[in-house]
C-alpha positions in Angstrom: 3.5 -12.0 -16.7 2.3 -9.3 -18.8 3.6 -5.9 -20.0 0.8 -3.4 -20.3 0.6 -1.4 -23.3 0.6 2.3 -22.7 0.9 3.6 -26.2 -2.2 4.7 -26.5 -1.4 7.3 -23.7 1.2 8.5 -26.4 -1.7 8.8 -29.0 -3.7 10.6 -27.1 -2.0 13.6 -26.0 -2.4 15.6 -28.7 -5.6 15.0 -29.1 -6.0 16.1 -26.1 -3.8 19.1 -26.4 -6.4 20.2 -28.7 -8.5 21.0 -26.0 -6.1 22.1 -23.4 -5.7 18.8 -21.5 -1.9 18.5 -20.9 -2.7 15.8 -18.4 -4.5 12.3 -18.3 -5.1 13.4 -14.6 -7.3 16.1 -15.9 -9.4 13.0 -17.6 -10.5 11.8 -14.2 -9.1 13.4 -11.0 -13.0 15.8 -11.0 -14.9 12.6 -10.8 -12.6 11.3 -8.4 -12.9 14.1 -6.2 -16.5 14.2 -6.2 -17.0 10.6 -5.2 -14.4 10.8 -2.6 -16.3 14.1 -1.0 -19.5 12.1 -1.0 -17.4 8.9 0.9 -16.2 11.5 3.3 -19.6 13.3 4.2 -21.4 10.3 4.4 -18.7 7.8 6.7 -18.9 9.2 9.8 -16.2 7.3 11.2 -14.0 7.9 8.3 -14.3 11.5 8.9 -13.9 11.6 12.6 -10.8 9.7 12.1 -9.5 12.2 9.2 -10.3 15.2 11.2 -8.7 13.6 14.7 -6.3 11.6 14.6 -5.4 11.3 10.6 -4.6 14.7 11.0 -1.2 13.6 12.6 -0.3 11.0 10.0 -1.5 11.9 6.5 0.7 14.3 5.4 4.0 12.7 6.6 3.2 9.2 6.3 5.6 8.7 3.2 8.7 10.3 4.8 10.8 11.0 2.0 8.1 13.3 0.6 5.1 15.8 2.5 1.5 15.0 1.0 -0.3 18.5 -0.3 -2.1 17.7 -3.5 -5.9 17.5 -2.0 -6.6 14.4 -4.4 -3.3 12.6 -3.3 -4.2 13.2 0.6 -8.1 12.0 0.3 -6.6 9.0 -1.4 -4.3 8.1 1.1 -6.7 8.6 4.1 -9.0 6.4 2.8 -6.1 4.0 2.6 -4.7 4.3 5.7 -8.2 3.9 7.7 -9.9 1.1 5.4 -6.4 -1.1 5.7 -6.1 0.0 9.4 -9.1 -1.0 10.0 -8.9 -4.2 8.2 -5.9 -4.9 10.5 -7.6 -4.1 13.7 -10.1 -6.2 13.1 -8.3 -9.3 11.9 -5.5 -9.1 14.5 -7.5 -8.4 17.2 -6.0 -7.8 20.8 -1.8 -8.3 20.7 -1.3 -9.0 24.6 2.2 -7.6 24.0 3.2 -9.5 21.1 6.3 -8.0 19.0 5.5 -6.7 16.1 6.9 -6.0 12.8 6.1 -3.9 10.0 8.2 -4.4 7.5 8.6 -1.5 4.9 7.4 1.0 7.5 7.4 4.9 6.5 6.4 5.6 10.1 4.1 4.3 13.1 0.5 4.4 12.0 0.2 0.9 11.4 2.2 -0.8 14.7 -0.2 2.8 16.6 -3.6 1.2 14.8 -2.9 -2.3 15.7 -2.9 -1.6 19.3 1.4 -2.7 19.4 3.1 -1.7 22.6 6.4 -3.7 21.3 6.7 -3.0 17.5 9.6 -2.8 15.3 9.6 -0.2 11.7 11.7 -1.6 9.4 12.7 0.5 6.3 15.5 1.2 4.3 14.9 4.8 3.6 16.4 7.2 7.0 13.5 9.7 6.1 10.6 6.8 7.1 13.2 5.6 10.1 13.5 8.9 11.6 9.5 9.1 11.5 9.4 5.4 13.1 11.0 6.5 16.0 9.6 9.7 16.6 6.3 7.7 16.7 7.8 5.9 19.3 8.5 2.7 17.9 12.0 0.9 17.2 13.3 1.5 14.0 15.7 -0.1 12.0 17.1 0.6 8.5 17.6 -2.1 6.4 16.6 -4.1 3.4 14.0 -5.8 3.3 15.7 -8.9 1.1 18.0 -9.2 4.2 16.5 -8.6 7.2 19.3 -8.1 10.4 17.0 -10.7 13.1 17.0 -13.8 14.2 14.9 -16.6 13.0 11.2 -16.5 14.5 12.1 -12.7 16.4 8.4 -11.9 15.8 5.0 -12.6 16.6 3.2 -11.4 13.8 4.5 -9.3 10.5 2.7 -6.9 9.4 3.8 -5.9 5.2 1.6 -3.2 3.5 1.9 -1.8 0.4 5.4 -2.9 0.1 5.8 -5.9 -1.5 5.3 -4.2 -5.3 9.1 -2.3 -4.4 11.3 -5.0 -3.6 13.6 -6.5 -6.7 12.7 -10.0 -5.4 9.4 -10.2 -3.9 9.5 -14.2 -3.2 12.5 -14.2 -1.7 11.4 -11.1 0.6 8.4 -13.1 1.1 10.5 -16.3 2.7 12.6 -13.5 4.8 9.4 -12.1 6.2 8.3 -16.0 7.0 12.3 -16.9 8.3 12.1 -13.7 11.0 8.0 -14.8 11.5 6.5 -17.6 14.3 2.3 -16.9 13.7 1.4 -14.9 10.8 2.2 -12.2 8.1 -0.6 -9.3 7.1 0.4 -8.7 3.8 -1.2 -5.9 0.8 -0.2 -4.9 -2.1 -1.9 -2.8 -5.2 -5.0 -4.7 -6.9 -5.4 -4.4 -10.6 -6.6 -7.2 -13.2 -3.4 -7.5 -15.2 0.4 -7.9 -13.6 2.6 -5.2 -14.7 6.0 -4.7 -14.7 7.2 -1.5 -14.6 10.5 0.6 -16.0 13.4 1.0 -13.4 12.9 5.3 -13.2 15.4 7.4 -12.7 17.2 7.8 -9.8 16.2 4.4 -8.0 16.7 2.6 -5.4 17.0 6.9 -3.8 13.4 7.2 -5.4 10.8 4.3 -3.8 9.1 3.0 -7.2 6.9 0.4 -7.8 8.7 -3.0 -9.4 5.8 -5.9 -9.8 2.4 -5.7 -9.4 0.6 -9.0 -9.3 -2.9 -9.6 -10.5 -4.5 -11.8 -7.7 -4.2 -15.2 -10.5 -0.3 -14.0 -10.9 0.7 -13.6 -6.9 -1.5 -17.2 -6.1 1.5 -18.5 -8.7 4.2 -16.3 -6.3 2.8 -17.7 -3.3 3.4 -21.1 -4.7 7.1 -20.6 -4.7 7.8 -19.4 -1.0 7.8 -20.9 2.3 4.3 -19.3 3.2 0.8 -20.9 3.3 -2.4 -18.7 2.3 -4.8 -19.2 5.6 -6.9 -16.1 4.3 -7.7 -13.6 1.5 -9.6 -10.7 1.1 -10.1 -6.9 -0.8 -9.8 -3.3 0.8 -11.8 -1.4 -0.8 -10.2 2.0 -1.1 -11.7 4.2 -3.6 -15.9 4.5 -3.9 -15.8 3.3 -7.3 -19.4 4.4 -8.7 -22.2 2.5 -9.9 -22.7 4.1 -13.1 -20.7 1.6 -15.6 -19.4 4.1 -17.8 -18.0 6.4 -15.1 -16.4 3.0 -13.8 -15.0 2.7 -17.6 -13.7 5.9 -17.6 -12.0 5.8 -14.2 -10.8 2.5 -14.7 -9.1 3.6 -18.0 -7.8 6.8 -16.5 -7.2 6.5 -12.7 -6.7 2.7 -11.5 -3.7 2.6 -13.1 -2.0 5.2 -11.0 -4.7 4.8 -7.9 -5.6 1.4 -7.6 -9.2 1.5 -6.2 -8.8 -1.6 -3.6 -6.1 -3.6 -2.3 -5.3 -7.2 -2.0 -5.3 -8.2 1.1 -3.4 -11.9 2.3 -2.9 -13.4 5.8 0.6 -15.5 5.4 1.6 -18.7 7.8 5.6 -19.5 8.0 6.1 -23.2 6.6 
């Protein structure tokens, strides 16, 4: 595994101070914007959905903390609907299957699936409180321990969740132990693994622990009781075509908004 370098973010600030840029964010977050504004006037559907129905979720879909910053809440709407709608489309119709979603900060995902039996499981009250007012079951509990029996559910859904556990491979065997068809798994994409600092005031503060290049999690894979039936990219941010706007961003942005997502379809073995 490899530990990323960030000096050079120490080198630059006063360099950058020079001309008033306090911030990295400040490097990249216009661009950003823009292209996100185009993605939003010219996907209808992606609209509709932000303007309907997103309009319940976005703001309050992390629990422990309400979304305001405009860049932070175009971000996460294209998220939610492009993994959503990966989901939909890959599950297809439940027929009343039970359902898990395992690190849960409320019901979108067990909502967008189509789940009439769903489970939220999350070890934060903030995220289980929003679970159940979504209507949903809702348990609190860690993810490295999971309270059910062996084979409870039908499928597992696991989104975005993965890069905060302590031991993601033996999560991964829990979520196969508690699993009879298949897992939905995401987590971050980004070319080189990284392992980040414990921060302050963790486990209270969700934080992001490992995050796997695609070569790296093939390896974690390997090691638990899961086979890899499918694979695929969510493509979350419009990155742009121009290659030195796609430098720039990628120096900048992707390491704190990760453009896509890695997207795996799991099989208990």
């Amino acid at each position: 595994m490899i530990r990323v370098d960030q000096s050079w973010k120490r080198r630059l600030k006063p360099i950058a101070g020079r001309f008033g840029i306090t911030s990295t964010t400040g490097l990249w977050r216009d661009l950003a914007l823009r292209a996100y504004r185009r993605k939003f006037r010219t996907h209808d559907a992606l609209r509709e959905w932000a303007e309907t129905e997103g309009v319940n979720w976005i703001s309050k879909h992390w629990g422990h903390e309400f979304v305001e910053d405009e860049f932070d809440k175009v971000h996460l709407t294209s998220q939610l609907y492009e993994l959503t709608e990966m989901l939909r489309s890959r599950i297809g119709q439940l027929d009343g299957a039970l359902v898990l979603d395992a690190g849960a900060s409320d019901g979108l995902f067990l909502t967008r699936v189509g789940a009439t039996r769903g489970v939220g499981v999350n070890f934060l009250q903030a995220c289980a409180q929003n679970i159940n007012g979504d209507g949903f079951a809702a348990c609190s509990a860690d993810l490295e321990a999971l309270p059910f029996a062996d084979k409870t559910f039908d499928y597992v859904i696991c989104c975005e969740t993965l890069e905060h556990v302590c031991n993601p491979i033996h999560t991964l065997n829990e979520l196969a132990r508690v699993c009879k068809k298949r897992i939905y798994l995401t987590i971050p994409w980004l070319e080189r693994t990284r392992i980040n600092r414990r921060p302050e005031g963790w486990p209270e503060v969700e934080s992001h622990i490992f995050e796997f290049s695609e070569a790296d999690f093939s390896k974690v894979l390997s090691h638990a009781r899961v086979r890899l039936v499918y694979q695929d990219r969510v493509q979350v941010f419009p990155e742009p075509r121009n290659p030195l706007t796609q430098g720039w961003l990628k120096k900048f942005m992707y390491p704190s908004f990760f453009p896509k997502l890695q997207y795996y379809e799991l099989e208990p073995r």
